[in-house]
Structures are given as C-alpha cells and as structure tokens.
C-alpha positions as CSV (number, residue, x, y, z in Angstrom):
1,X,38.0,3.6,-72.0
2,X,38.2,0.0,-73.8
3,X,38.5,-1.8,-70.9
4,X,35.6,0.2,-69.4
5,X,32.3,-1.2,-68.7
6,X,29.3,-0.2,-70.5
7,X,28.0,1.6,-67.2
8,X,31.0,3.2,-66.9
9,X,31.0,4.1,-70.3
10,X,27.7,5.6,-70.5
11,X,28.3,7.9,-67.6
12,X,31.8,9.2,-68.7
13,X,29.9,10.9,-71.9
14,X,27.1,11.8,-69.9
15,X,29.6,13.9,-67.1
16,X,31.5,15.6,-70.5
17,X,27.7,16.5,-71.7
18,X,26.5,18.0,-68.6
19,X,29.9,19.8,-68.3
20,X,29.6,21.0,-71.9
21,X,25.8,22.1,-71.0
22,X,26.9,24.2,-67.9
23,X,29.6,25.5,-69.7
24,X,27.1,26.8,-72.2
25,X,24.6,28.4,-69.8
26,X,27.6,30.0,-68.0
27,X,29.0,31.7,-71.2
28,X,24.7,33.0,-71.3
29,X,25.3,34.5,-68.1
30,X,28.3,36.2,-69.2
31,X,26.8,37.8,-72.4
32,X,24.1,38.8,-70.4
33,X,26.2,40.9,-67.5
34,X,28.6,42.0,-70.9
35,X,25.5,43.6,-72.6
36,X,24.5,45.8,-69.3
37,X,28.1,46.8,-68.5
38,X,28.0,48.1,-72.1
39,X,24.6,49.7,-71.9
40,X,25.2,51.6,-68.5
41,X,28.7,52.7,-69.1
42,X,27.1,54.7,-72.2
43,X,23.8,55.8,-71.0
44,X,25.7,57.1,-67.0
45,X,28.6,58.8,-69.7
46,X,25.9,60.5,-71.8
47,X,23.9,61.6,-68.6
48,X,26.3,63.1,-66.8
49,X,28.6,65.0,-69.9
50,X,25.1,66.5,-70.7
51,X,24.0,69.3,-68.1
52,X,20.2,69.3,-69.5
53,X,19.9,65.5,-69.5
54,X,17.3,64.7,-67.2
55,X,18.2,62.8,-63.9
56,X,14.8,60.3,-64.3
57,X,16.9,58.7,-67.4
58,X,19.4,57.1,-64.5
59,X,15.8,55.6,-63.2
60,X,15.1,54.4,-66.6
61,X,18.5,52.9,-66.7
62,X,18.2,51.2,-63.3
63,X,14.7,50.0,-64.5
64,X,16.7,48.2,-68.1
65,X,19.4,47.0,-65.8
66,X,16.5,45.2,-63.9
67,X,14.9,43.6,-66.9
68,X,17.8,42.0,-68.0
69,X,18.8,40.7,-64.1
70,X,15.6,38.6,-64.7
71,X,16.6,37.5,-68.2
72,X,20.2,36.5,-66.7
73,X,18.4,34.9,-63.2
74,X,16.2,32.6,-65.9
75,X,19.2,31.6,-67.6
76,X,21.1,30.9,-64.1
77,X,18.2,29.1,-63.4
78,X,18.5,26.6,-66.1
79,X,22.4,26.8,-65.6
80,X,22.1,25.6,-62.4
81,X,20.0,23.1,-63.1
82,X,22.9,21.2,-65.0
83,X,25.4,22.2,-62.0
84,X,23.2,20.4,-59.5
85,X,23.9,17.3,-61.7
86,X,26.9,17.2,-61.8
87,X,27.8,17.9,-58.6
88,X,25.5,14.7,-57.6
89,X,27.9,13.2,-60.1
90,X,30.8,14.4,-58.4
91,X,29.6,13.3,-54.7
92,X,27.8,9.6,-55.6
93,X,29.8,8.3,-58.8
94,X,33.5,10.8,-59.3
95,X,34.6,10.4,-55.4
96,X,33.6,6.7,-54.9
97,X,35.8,5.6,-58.0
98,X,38.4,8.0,-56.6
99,X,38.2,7.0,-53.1
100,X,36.5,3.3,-52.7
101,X,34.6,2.6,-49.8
102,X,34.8,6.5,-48.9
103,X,31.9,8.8,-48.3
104,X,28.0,7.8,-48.4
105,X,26.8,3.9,-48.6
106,X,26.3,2.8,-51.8
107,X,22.4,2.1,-51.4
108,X,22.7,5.9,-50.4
109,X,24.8,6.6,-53.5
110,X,22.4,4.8,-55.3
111,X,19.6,6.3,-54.4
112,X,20.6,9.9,-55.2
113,X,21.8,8.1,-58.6
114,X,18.1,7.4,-59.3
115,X,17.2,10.7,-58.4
116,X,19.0,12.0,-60.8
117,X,17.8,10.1,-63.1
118,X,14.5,10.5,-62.6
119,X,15.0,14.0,-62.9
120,X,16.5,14.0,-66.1
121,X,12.7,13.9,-67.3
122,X,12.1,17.1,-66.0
123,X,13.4,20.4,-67.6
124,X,12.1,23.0,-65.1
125,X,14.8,24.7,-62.6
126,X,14.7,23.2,-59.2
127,X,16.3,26.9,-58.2
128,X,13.6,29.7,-57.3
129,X,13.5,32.8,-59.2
130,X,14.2,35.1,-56.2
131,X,17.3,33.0,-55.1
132,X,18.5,33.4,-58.8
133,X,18.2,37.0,-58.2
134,X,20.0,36.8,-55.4
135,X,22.9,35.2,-56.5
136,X,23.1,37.3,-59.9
137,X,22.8,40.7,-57.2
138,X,25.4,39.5,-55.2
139,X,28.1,38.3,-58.0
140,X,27.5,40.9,-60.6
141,X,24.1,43.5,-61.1
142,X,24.4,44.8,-57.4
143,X,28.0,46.4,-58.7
144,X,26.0,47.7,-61.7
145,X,23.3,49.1,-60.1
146,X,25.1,50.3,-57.2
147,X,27.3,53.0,-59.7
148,X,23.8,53.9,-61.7
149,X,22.6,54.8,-58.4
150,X,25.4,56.9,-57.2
151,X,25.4,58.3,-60.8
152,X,22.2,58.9,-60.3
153,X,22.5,61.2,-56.7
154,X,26.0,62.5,-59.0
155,X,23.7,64.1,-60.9
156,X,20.9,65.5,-59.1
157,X,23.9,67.3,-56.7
158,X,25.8,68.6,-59.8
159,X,23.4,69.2,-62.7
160,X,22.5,72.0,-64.0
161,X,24.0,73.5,-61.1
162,X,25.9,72.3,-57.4
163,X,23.3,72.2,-54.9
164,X,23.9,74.2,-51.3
165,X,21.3,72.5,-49.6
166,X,20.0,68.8,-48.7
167,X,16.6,69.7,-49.1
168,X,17.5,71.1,-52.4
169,X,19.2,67.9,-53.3
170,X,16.1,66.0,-52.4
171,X,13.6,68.6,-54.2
172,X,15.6,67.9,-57.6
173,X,14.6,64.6,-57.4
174,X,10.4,65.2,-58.8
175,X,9.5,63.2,-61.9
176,X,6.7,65.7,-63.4
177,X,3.7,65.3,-60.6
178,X,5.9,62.9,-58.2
179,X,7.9,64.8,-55.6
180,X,11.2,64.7,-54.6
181,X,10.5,63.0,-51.9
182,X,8.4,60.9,-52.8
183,X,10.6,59.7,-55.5
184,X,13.3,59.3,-52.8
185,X,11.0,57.5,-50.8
186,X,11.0,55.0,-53.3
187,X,14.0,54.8,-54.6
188,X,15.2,53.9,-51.0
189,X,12.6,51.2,-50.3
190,X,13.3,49.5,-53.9
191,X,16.9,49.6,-52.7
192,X,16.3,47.9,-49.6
193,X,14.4,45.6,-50.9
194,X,17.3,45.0,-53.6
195,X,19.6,44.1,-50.6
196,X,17.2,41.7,-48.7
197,X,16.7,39.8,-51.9
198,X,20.8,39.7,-52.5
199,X,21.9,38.7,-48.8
200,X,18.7,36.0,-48.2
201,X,19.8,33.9,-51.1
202,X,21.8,31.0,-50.1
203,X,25.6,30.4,-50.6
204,X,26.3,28.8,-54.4
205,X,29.8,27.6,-52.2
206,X,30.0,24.1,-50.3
207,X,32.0,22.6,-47.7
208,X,31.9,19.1,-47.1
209,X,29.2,18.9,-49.5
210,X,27.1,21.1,-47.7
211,X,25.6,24.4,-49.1
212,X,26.6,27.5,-47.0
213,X,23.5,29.3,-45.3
214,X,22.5,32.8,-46.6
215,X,24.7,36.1,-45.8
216,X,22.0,37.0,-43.5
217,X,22.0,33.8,-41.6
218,X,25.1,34.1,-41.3
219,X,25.0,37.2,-39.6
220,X,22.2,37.5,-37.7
221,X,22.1,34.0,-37.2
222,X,17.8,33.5,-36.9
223,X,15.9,30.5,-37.5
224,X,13.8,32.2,-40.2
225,X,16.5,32.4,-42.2
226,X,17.4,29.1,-41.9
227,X,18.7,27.7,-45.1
228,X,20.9,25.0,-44.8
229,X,20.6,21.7,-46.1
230,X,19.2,19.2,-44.4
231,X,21.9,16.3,-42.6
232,X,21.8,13.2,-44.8
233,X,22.5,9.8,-44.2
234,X,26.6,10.2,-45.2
235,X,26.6,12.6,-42.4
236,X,25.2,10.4,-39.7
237,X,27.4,7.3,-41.0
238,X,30.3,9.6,-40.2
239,X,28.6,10.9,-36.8
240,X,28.2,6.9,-35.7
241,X,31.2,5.4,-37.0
242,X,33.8,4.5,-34.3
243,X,36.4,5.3,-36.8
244,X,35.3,8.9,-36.9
C-alpha cells in the first residue's frame, strides 16, 4: 500500500469498513434466528409433554416467531444495505483493477461510482420490508414456523386424547368463541399468504451480475412477477461488440 495512490488508498479502507459493517449486521441476523430456535424448541417441547396444555399456545408461539421475523427483516434490511455497496465495489472498482479494460466503460463505472457515493448520505434501506421477509422466510423462519405448525396439528390430533375423526380434528381447533373452523380457516389463509410473500421475493444470488428473478417467476414465468433487473449499458457493450 506505500506505493498506492491516495484514491486507491482511500477505497481499500473503505472496502475493509463496509466488509466489517456487513459482517456486523450478518452476525444480528444470526442472533436473531438463534433466539427463536431457542424459544420454539422450548415452548413446542413444553406443549406437547403436557396433555392439558392448550393447543392456542402453538398460535401464540407462531405469532412471537412472527415478531421477531420483522425485527430480523429490519436488520437484513440495513445489512443489505452495506452488501449492495460492496458489491458495486466489487463490479466498478475490484474487477477493473483485476481485469483492465474488462467489463463496463469506465464513464459507466464511474457513474455507478458516484452513485454510490451519493448514497453514502442516505441511511435508509434501499430493500422493501416485504422482500426482507421474503428472504428471511425462505433462508430460515419458514423452517421455524413450518415445525410450530405441524406441532401445532401434532397436538390437536394427540392431546388429551387421539382423535378418530377429521371433523373432530378440525372441531379441537376453537379458541373460546372462535370455531374450529374458523380458526382453521385462518390459519390456512395466513399460511398461504406466508408462502406468496417467501417465493415473490427476489433471488439474493447473481449471475453475471445480474439478480435472479423471484421463485415464482421462475416458475410460472408471468410478467407480473417480473423482477429482474433492468439490462445496463455493460450488457449492451457486450451485445454490440464484434469481439463478443
């Protein structure tokens, strides 16, 4: 670093700090996901080695595990805010000093150099809350919540007694003045919902520097889930270029 210019210089301990600042949010996310393992492995253990336990404290459960999947999606949010910078250091300053004359032009390079920092004066998430969801549903809390809901169907067929009928099963299900079916009703619409919101969020993986569509664009393949990044200028150098 001696012979290093000053520009050179500068962004070398900015690229550690934003690496160090990811690194930080990341080990949030973990603590986060640690604290509702924890949580629901003690509350589903107590539930269902107590006969008399009530199956509605499952629902509870479900309902904690839901508060801290937005305490974990605010902190992706932020965590993904320092990802996005370095991955524009990665494409626009890392790969044209490891490959010269490789990859966008450098008034394109520059430009997405100012952008970042011009955005290094803002310290809101440029990631929306439901896509945070999303992506914490899909990596980790759609697990969780998956087991506290077959817990929670575990023990409304076993508890206090085996069930011999599916209408029974679905009768067991009241919460004081709420049915059983209307408790199922909702319970199964919440979990749809749950799903949508997990497969709609885009892909946190690239390829050629290009974010991956949704899992629901991907299957079903329909403009309104359309997602993908928009072609930028790097993309139609390489379309034009005879070399190409």
């Amino acid at each position: 670093m001696d012979d290093a210019s000053p520009d050179q210089t500068v962004m070398a301990h900015f690229y550690r700090a934003s690496v160090m600042h990811a690194d930080v949010w990341r080990q949030r996310l973990d603590a986060t996901t640690n604290w509702a393992i924890v949580t629901n492995a003690a509350m589903l253990s107590f539930t269902l080695s107590q006969p008399d336990t009530p199956h509605f404290i499952v629902l509870l459960l479900i309902g904690v595990n839901f508060l801290l999947l937005i305490m974990e999606s605010r902190r992706y949010q932020l965590y993904d805010l320092w990802r996005r910078r370095i991955r524009c250091l990665d494409r626009y300053f890392i790969a044209a000093q490891l490959a010269p004359g490789h990859g966008p032009s450098p008034e394109h390079a520059r430009r997405e150099l100012k952008s970042l920092a011009d955005d290094l004066g803002h310290s809101y998430p440029q990631l929306s809350l439901i896509d945070a969801l999303g992506y914490r549903l899909r990596r980790n809390y759609g697990y969780i919540q998956l087991i506290a809901l077959g817990t929670w169907c575990l023990k409304l067929f076993i508890h206090p007694t085996p069930v011999s009928s599916a209408e029974y099963f679905v009768r067991r299900a009241h919460i004081g003045y709420i049915s059983g079916p209307m408790t199922m009703t909702m319970v199964i619409s919440l979990t749809l919902f749950v799903i949508f919101v997990a497969l709609r969020a885009p892909s946190e993986q690239m390829v050629a520097w290009q974010q991956l569509p949704s899992p629901i664009e991907r299957l079903f393949r329909l403009p309104i889930f359309h997602r993908r990044m928009a072609l930028d200028e790097e993309e139609n150098f390489h379309r034009h270029d005879p070399k190409h």
